[in-house]
C-alpha positions in Angstrom: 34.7 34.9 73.8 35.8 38.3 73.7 33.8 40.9 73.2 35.5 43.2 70.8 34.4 46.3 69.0 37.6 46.6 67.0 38.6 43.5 66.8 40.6 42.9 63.3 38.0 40.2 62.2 37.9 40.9 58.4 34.4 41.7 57.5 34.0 43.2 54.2 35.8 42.2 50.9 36.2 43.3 47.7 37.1 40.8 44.7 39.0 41.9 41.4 40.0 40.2 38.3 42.3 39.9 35.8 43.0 37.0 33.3 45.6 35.1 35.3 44.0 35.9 38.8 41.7 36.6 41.5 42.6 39.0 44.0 40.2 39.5 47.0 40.9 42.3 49.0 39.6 42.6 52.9 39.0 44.5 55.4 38.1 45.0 59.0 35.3 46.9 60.8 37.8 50.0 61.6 39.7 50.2 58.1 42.8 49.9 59.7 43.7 46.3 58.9 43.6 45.2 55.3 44.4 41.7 53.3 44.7 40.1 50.1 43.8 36.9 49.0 45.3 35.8 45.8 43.3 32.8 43.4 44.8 31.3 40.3 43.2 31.3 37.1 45.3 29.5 35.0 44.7 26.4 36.1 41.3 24.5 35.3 41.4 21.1 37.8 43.4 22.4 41.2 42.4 24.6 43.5 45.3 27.4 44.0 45.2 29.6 47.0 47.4 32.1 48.3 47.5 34.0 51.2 49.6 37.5 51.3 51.2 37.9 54.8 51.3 41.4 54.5 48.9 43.2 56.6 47.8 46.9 54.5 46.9 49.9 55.1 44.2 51.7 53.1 46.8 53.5 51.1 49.0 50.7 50.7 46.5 48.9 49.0 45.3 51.6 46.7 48.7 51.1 45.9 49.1 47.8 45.4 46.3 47.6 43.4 47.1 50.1 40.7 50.4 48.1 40.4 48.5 45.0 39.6 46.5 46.9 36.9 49.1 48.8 35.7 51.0 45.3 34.8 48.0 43.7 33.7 47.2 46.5 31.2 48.1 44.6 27.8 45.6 41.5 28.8 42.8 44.0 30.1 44.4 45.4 33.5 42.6 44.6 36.3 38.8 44.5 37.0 36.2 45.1 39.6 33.8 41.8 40.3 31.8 42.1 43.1 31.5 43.8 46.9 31.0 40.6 49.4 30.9 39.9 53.0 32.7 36.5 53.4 33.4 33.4 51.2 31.2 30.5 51.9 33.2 27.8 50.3 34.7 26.5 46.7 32.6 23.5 45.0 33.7 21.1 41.9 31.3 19.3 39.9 33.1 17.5 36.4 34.6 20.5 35.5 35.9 23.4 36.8 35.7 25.0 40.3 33.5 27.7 41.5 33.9 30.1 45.0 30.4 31.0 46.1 30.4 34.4 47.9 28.0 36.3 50.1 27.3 39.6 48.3 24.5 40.8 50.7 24.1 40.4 54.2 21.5 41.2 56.5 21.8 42.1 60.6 19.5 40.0 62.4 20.5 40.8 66.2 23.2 40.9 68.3 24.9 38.9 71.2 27.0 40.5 73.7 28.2 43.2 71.2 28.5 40.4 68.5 26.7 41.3 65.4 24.5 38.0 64.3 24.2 37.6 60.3 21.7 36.0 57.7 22.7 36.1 53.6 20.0 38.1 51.8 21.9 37.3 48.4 24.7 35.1 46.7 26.7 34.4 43.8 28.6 31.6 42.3 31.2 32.6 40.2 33.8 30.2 38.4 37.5 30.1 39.0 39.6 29.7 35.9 39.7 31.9 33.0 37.2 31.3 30.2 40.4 30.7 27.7 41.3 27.3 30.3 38.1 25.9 30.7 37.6 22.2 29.8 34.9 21.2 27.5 32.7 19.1 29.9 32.3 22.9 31.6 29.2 23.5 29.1 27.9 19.9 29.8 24.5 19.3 30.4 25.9 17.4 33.6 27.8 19.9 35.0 24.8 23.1 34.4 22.7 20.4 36.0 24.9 20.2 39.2 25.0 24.0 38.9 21.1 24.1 39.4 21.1 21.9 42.3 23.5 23.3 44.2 21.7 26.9 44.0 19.0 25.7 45.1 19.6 25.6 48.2 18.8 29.1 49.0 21.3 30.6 51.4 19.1 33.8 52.0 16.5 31.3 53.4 17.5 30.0 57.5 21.3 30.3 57.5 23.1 32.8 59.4 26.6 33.5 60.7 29.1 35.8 63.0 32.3 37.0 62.0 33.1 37.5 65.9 30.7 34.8 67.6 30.5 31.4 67.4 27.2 31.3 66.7 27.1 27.7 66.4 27.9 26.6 69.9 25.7 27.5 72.9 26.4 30.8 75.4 27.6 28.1 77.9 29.7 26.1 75.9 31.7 29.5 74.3 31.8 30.4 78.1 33.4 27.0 79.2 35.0 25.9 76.6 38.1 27.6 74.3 38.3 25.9 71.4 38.1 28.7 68.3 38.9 28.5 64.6 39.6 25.6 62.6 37.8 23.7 65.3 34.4 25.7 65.4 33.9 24.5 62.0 33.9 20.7 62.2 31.3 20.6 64.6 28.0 19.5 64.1 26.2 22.6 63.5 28.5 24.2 60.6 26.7 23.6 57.5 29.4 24.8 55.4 32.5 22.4 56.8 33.0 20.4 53.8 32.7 23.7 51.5 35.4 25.5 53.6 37.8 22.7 54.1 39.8 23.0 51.5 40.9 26.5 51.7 40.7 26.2 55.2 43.1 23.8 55.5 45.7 25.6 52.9 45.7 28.6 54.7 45.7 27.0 58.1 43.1 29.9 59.4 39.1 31.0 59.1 40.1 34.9 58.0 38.6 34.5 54.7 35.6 32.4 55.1 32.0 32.4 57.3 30.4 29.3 59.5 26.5 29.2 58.6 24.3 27.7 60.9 21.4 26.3 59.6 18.0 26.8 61.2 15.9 29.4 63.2 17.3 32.9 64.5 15.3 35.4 66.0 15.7 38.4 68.2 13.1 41.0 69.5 12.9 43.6 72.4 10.4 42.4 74.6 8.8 43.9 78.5 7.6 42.6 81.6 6.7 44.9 84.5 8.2 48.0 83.0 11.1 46.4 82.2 12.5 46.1 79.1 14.6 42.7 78.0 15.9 40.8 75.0 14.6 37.0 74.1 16.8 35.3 71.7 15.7 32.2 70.2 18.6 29.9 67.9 17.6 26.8 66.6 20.7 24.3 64.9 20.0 22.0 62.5 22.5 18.8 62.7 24.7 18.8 59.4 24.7 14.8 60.5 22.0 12.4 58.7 20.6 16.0 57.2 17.3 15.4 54.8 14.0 15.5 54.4 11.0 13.5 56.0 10.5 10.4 54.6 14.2 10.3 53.3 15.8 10.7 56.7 14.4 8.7 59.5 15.6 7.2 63.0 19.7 6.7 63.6 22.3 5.3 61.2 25.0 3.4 62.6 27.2 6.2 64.1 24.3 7.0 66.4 23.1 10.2 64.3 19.5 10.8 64.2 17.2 12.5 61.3 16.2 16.2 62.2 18.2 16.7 64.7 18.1 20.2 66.3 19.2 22.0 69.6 17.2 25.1 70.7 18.8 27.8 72.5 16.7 30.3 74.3 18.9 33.3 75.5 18.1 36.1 77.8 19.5 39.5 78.7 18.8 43.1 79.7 18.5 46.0 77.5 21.1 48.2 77.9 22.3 51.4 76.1 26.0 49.6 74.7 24.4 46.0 74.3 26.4 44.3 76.5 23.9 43.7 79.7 25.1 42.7 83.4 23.3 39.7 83.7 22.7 36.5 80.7 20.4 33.5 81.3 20.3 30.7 78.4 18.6 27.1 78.2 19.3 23.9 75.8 16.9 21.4 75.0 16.8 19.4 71.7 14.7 17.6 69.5 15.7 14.6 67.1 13.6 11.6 65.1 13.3 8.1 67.2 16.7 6.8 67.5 16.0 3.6 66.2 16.9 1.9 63.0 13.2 2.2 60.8 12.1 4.1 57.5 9.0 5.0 55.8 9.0 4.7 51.8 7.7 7.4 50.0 4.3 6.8 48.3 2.4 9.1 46.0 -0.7 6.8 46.6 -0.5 6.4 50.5 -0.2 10.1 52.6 0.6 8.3 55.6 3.3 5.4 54.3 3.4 2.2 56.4 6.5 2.1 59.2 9.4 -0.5 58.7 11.1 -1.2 61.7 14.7 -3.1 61.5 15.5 -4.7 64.2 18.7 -4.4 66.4 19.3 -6.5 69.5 22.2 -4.7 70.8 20.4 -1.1 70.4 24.4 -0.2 69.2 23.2 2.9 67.0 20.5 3.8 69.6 23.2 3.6 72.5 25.8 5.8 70.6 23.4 8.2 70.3 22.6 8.5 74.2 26.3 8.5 74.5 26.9 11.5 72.0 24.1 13.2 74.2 25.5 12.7 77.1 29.2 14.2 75.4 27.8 17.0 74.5 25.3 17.9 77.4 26.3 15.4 79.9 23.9 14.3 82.5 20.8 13.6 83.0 18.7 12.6 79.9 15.4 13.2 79.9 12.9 11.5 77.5 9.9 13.0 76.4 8.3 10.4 74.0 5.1 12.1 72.5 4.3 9.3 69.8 0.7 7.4 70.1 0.4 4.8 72.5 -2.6 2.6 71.1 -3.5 2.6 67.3 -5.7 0.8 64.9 -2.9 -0.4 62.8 -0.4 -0.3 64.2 2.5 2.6 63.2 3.3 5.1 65.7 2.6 2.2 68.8 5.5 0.0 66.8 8.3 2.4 67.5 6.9 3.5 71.0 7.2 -0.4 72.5 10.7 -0.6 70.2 11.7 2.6 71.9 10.6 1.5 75.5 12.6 -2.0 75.2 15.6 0.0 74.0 15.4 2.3 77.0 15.2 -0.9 79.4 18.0 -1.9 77.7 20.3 0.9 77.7 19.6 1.7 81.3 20.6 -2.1 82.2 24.4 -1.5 81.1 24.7 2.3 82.9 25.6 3.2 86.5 22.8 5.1 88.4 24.1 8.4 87.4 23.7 8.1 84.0 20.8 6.4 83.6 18.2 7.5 81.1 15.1 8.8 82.2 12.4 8.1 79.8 8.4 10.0 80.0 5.6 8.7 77.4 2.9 11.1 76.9 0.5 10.0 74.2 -0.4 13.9 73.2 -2.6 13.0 70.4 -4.4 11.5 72.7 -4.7 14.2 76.0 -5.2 17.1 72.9 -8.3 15.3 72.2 -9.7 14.7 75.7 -12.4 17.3 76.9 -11.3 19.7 79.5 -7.7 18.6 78.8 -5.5 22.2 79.3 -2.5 20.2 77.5 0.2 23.1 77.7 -0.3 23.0 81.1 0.1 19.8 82.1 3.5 19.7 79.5 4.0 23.2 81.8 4.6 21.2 84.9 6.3 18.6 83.3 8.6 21.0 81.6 9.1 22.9 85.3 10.2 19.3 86.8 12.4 18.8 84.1 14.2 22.3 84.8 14.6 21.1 88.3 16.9 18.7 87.0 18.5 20.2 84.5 19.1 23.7 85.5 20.1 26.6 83.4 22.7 28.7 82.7 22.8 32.0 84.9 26.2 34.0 84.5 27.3 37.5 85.8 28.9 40.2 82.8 31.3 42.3 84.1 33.5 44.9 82.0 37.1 45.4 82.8 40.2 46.5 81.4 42.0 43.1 79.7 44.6 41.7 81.9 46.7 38.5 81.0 45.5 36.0 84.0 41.7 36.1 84.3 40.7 35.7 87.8 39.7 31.9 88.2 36.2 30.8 87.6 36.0 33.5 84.5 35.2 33.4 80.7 35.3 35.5 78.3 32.2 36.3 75.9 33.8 34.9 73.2 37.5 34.6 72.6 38.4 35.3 69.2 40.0 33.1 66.5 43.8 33.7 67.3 44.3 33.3 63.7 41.7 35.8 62.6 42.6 38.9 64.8 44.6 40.1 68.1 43.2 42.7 70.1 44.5 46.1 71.4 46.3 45.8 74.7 44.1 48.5 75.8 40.9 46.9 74.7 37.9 47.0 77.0 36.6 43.1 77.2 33.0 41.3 78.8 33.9 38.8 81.2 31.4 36.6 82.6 31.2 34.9 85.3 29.2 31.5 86.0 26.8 31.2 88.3 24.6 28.5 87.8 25.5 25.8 84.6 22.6 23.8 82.9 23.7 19.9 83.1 22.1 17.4 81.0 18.9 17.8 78.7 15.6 17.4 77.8 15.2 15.5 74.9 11.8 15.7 72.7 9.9 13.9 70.0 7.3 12.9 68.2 6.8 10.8 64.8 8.4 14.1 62.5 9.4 16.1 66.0 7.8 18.9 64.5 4.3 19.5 65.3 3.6 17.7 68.8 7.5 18.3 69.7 7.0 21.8 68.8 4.6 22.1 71.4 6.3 20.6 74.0 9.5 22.7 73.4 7.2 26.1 73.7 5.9 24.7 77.2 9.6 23.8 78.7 10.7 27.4 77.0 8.0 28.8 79.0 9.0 27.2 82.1 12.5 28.1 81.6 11.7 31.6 80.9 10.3 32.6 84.0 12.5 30.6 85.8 14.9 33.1 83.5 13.8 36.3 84.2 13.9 35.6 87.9 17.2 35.1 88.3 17.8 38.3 86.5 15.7 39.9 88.6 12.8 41.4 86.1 10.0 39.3 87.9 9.2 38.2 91.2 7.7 34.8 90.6 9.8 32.1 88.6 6.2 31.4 86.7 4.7 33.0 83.6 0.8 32.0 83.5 -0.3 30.7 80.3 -2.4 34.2 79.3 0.3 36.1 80.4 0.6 38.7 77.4 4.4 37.3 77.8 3.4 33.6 76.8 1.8 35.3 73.7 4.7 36.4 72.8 6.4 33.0 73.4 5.0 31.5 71.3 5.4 33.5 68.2 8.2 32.8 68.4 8.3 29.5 68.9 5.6 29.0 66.1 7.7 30.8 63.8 10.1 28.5 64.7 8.0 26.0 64.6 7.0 26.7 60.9 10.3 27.3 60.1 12.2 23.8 60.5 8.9 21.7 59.4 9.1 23.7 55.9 13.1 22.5 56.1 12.2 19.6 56.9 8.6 18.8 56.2 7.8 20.4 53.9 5.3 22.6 54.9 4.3 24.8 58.1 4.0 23.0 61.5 0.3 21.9 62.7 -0.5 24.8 65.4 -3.5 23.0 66.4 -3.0 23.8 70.2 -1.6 27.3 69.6 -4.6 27.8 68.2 -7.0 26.5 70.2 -4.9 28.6 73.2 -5.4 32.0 71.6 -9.1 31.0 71.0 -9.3 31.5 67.0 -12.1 30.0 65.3 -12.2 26.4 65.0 -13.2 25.8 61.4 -10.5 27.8 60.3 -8.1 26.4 61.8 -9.0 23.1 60.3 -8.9 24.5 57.0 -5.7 25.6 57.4 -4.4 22.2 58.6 -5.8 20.5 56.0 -4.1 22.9 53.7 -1.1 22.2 55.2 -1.6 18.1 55.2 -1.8 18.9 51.3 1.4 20.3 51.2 3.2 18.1 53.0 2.4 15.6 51.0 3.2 17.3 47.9 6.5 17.9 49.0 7.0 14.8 50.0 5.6 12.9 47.0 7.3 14.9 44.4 9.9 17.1 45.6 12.0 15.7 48.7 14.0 13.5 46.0 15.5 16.5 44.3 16.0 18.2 47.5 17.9 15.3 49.2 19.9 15.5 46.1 21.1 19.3 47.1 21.8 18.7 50.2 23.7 15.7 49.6 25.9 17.9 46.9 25.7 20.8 49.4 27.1 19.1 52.3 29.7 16.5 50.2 27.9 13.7 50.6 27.5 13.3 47.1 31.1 14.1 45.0 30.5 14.1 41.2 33.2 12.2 39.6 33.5 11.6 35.2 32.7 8.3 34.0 30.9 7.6 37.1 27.1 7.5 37.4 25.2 11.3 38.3 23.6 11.2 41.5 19.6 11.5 39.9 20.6 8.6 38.4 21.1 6.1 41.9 18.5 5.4 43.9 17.5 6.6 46.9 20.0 6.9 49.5 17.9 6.2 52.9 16.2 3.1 51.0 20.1 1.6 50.2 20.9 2.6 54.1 18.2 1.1 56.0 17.5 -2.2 54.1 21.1 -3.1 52.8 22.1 -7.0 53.5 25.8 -8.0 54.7 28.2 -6.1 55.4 29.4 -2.8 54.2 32.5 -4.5 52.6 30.2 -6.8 50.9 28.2 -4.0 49.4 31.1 -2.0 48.3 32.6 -5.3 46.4 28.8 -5.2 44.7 29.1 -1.8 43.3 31.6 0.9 42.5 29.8 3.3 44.1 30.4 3.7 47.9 28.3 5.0 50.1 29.2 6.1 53.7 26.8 4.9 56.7 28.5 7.7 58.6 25.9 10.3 58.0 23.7 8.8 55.6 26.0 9.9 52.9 26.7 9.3 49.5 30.8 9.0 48.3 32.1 8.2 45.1 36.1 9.2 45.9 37.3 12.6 45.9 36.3 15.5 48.4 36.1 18.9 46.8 33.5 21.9 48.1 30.0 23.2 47.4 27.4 26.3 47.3 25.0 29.1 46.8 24.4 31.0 43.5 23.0 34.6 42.1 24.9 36.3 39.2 25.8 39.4 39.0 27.6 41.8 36.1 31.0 42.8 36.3 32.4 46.1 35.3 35.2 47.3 34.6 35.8 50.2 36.7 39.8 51.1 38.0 40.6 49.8 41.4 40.8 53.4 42.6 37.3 53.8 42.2 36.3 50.9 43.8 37.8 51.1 46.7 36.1 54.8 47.6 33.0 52.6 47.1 33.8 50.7 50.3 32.8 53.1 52.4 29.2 52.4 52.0 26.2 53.0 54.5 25.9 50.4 57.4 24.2 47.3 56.0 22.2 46.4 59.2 18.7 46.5 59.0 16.8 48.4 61.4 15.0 46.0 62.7 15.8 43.0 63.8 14.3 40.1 62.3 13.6 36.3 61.5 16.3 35.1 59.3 25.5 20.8 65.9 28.3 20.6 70.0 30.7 17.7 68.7 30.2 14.4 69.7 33.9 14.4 70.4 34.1 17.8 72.4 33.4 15.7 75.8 31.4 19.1 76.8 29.1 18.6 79.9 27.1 20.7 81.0 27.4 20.8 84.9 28.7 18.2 87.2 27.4 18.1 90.9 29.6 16.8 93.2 28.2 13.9 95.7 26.2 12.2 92.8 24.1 13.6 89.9 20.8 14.4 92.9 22.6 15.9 95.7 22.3 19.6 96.2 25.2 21.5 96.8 25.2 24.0 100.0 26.3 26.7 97.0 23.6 26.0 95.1 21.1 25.9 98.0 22.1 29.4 98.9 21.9 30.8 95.4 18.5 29.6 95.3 17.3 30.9 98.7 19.0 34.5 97.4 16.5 33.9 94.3 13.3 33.0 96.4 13.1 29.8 95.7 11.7 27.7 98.3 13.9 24.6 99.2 14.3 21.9 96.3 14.2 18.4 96.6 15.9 16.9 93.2 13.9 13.4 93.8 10.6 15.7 92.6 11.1 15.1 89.3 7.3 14.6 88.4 5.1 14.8 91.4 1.6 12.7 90.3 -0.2 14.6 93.0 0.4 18.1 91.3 -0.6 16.2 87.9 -3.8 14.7 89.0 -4.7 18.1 90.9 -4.3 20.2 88.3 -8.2 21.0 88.0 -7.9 20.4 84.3 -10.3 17.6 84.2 -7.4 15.5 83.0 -7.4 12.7 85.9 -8.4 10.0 83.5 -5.9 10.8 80.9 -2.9 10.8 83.0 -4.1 8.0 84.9 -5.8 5.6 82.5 -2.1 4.0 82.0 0.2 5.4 84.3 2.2 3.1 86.5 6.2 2.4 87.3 7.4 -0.7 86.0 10.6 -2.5 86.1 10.3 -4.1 82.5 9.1 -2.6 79.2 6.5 -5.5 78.1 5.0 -4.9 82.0 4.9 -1.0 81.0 3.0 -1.9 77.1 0.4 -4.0 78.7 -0.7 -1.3 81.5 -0.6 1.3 79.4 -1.7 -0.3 76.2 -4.9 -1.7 75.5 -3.8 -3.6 72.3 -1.8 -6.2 72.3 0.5 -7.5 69.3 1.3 -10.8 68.1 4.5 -12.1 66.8 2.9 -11.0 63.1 2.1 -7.8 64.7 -1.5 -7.7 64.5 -4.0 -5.7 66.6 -5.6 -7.7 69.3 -8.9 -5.7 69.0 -10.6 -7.6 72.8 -10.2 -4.8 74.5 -12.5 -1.3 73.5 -11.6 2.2 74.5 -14.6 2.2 77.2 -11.7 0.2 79.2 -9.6 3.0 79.3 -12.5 5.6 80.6 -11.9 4.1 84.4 -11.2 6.6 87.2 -8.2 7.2 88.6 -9.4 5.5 92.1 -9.3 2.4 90.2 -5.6 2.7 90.4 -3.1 3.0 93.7 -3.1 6.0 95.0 -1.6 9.2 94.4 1.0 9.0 97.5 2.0 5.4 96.4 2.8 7.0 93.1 5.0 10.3 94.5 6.8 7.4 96.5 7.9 5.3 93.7 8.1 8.4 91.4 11.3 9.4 93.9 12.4 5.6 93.1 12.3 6.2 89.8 14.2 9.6 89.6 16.7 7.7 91.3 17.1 4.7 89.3 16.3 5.5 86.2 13.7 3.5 84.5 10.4 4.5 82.6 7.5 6.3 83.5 4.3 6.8 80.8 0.6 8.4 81.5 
């Protein structure tokens, strides 16, 4: 994308009134490029948009303006609403329709020149006049739909970019060229179904913002004297969106619960923000995709698991697929649920999750195979002498081995019509948004090493355990990071590094962040904890605090906040004479444990609901949004528009604030088969100091059970390659299940406290473990 400092993106806005219409007025960062927007007010039921094609100049809107008030001036001329910073959608309930705007922004940070966005405050203000408005406007119904919608609370983990497309990784706006309309249907653009109907009227994206929903945070940070900029994105999935016990596993179109890709970015500080050099990794995080729920209890904290079978594994397959679309290959499993239970909950899905695997892999060439890693982490954070961020450290450095990152050159040149081949752009602007000066200075980067497939993480929640993991590959990744741009000497960041502190506050702000979204409450830092050595006891008080409030929220709240987000995101449509949505019951119960087919449910009941995303339809597709009123005065139009020129609204410091299954965006391909090792790449490692790589050392066992973490036991106790998943559950588990899925309690814990020497040795292990990386399979210590 292009990097543009005048580029005529229209950024700030101004909305007027009178008793027939709405005319917003906007503007672009310069001043020099102005448009109106034009909303009827007559009419109650439609929606009626209108674009002016003229493009103004300051003056010439002045202008225009006092000619709209000075013809308005029997019915009350025209009148000054609001100042905003972009439209985030229009939303219809039962009566009339409402635009929700963003009337205070905040700067969080910045990308390549790109100025990064969250809403500090927003208002929902109603469309037609007051003298057109039906009577079921004052319904109890309608106010009620009102209160949902606002609250979800846009200042709260959304953010946006007028220039950047913020919701797409640094390699895929590097690689791929798709802008506009198509930015917004893609997984990670909350506000799609808000936006679509204006979007599609106008046929552009002038008028309105994409919010992300998640995580964003920027800070300056050092190493060695040198000073550098981390950037840490997380995107929540729009697809199968809820809360905890309300959204769990994969529907049918292979879309999991909680499903979020982290970005971790890198750059130099520079004087004009727009550094030589970029580094940026991927990895994601998403609930078990198989088909099983939990039901919500206000009796039982820890509700029983229901698993549904499904013999195919279709949903689970479709979801490997999408990953493979949008990342391509290899996958990498990291399976952090319990191995060997009591009762059994956790154990249920990790054996359904191994078969599924073995499955899979059966039907998928040696290229594509998934690679799946079990690491019972409940388990190893309990053991004594058990450093478990550094043994996820070298798992998480393996991985990278694999996977790569992305490692691009910036360089600034005058814009020329061919780019030389191999090139990208920053990020390429919306041609129907602005066009840039033919004497515009633009970034151009330059690829030099592309991440190809992904780690993929998870525990029961993927929040707490998962969180964990994620800071260890982000660690591994970021010195790998600041290598290749040349700030370190060593492509390793030891764990008390002052730079690992500061690693993971971010990533337990993150963490915090998407369990309170999706949770609930604030992640479980146990570890983090433990790491920076606080004291013990209080620590447990505070994660017993936190188990309180999780299942508060859960118990009580979760059901009206499923209802928002259904309303939010369209799921839900409210429709007269048909039933409100408090009233139906629980969508993820109706999803998971319907019988027959979904024709045969739909002739049942007039409702519909989609299986798509977990969604909710009863007929017709209208918009949705945030709310904060403001007063309106009446000041003249000339006034107002002086007002425009108002202070810069960025903060001075910066702060805290889904890639389409259908994009076919892969991350790297590497000719020769998916574990050869191009002579390119081989020299672009030597110039970094790497020693040579082998891509067969996935997960060398000797490295693990050398360690000198006093850990042999633990990765030991059940490792061992198998060709079938009921070999791999009875090495590594000691309980066996009956067909009724009881616990076959013969064998004690004292049977897993043998050495390591009771198993083959270590080399017989790094042998297989080359097999393995090769042929796909399963792997589990």
């Amino acid at each position: 994308m292009e990097a543009m400092t005048g580029g005529k993106f229209l950024q700030k806005f101004r909305l007027y009134e009178t008793r027939s219409k709405f005319y917003l007025i906007g503007r672009d960062k310069s001043r020099s490029h102005w448009r109106v927007l034009k909303i009827d007010r007559l009419e109650c039921t439609e929606l009626g948009v209108e674009e002016d094609p003229t493009s103004y100049t300051e003056n010439e809107c002045q202008e225009l303006l006092w000619r709209i008030h000075e013809g308005n001036r029997l019915t009350g001329g025209l009148k000054f609403v609001t100042k905003c910073y972009g439209i985030v959608g229009f939303v219809k309930f039962l009566g009339p329709y409402y635009m929700v705007v963003i009337t205070r922004r905040r700067k969080v940070g910045t990308i390549c020149g790109h100025e990064i966005y969250s809403i500090g405050k927003s208002e929902m203000i109603a469309i037609p006049s007051v003298i057109v408005w039906p009577n079921v406007a004052y319904s109890r119904d309608e106010n009620r739909y009102k209160r949902l919608l606002c609250s979800v609370d846009l200042s709260k983990d959304f953010f946006f970019s007028y220039s950047y497309n913020i919701m797409r990784s640094l390699q895929k706006n590097i690689t791929e060229k798709n802008t506009g309309q198509v930015v917004y249907e893609t997984m990670f653009v909350w506000n799609e179904f808000l936006t679509r109907a204006v979007r599609n009227h106008l046929k552009n994206t002038s008028w309105t913002v994409a919010l992300v929903h998640g995580f964003f945070k920027q800070s300056k940070l050092s190493v060695s004297g040198k000073d550098f900029w981390l950037t840490l994105i997380a995107r929540r999935s729009r697809h199968f969106a809820g809360t905890r016990f309300l959204k769990r596993g994969v529907n049918e179109k292979g879309r999991v619960a909680n499903d979020v890709e982290t970005e971790q970015i890198v750059f130099e500080d520079t004087s004009d923000g727009i550094p030589s050099q970029m580094a940026s990794v991927v990895q994601h995080r998403g609930s078990i995709p198989l088909v099983w729920f939990q039901e919500t209890s206000r009796l039982n904290i820890r509700p029983d698991i229901i698993l549904k079978p499904d013999v195919d594994y279709k949903a689970t397959r479709l979801h490997f697929e999408n990953l493979a679309l949008r990342y391509g290959n290899p996958i990498i499993i990291l399976n952090l649920i319990k191995t060997r239970e009591k009762k059994p909950r956790e154990s249920l899905l990790r054996a359904e999750f191994a078969k599924a695997i073995h499955y899979i892999n059966k039907g998928l060439t040696e290229d594509k195979r998934l690679k799946f890693l079990h690491m019972d982490l409940s388990k190893l954070s309990r053991r004594k002498g058990t450093n478990v961020l550094a043994l996820l450290n070298k798992v998480a450095s393996d991985v990278l081995d694999l996977t790569e990152f992305l490692h691009c050159e910036i360089s600034t040149s005058a814009k020329s019509e061919d780019a030389p081949s191999g090139e990208r752009t920053v990020a390429k602007p919306s041609d129907d948004k602005c066009s840039s000066d033919q004497s515009e200075c633009i970034a151009k980067l330059v690829p030099l090493l592309l991440q190809k497939g992904v780690l993929r993480t998870n525990c029961i929640d993927c929040l707490d355990r998962t969180n964990v993991a994620q800071f260890a590959y982000g660690l591994a990744a970021l010195g790998r990071q600041l290598h290749a741009l040349g700030l370190i000497e060593s492509p390793k960041i030891e764990l008390h590094a002052p730079l690992a502190d500061d690693l993971m506050d971010f990533y337990e702000r993150m963490g915090d962040t998407l369990a309170i979204q999706y949770g609930g409450s604030a992640a479980h830092n146990k570890i983090f904890c433990e790491q920076r050595g606080q004291w013990k006891a209080a620590t447990q008080s505070q994660e017993f605090l936190r188990t309180l409030q999780r299942y508060y929220n859960n118990a009580y709240t979760d059901n009206d906040k499923q209802d928002a987000i259904n309303v939010f995101l369209g799921h839900f449509q409210p429709q007269q004479g048909k039933p409100a949505l408090w009233k139906l019951d629980s969508d993820q119960h109706y999803n998971i444990v319907r019988q027959g087919t979904l024709k045969e449910e739909i002739a049942r009941s007039f409702i519909k609901r989609s299986l798509s995303d977990g969604n909710i339809l009863l007929e017709n597709s209208l918009p949705v949004s945030n709310c904060n009123n403001g007063e309106n005065t009446g000041l003249l139009p000339m006034q107002q528009l002086d007002d425009i020129r108002e202070p810069s609204d960025s903060a001075p410091d910066i702060s805290i604030c889904e890639p389409n299954p259908s994009s076919s965006m892969n991350y790297g391909t590497v000719p020769g088969g998916r574990h050869s090792m191009s002579e390119e790449r081989q020299n672009y490692l030597k110039r970094l100091g790497y020693p040579e790589l082998h891509s067969s050392n996935f997960l060398d066992l000797d490295l693990l059970s050398s360690s000198g973490n006093s850990c042999d036991e633990e990765v030991f106790e059940r490792s061992s390659l198998i060709n079938s998943p009921m070999d791999e559950i009875s090495v590594e588990s000691s309980t066996s299940y009956s067909e009724q899925g009881h616990v076959d309690e013969g064998r004690d814990d004292t049977d897993l406290s043998r050495s390591s020497s009771q198993l083959s040795d270590t080399r017989d292990y790094s042998d297989r473990f080359a097999h393995w990386v090769a042929n796909g399979g399963m792997l589990c210590y």
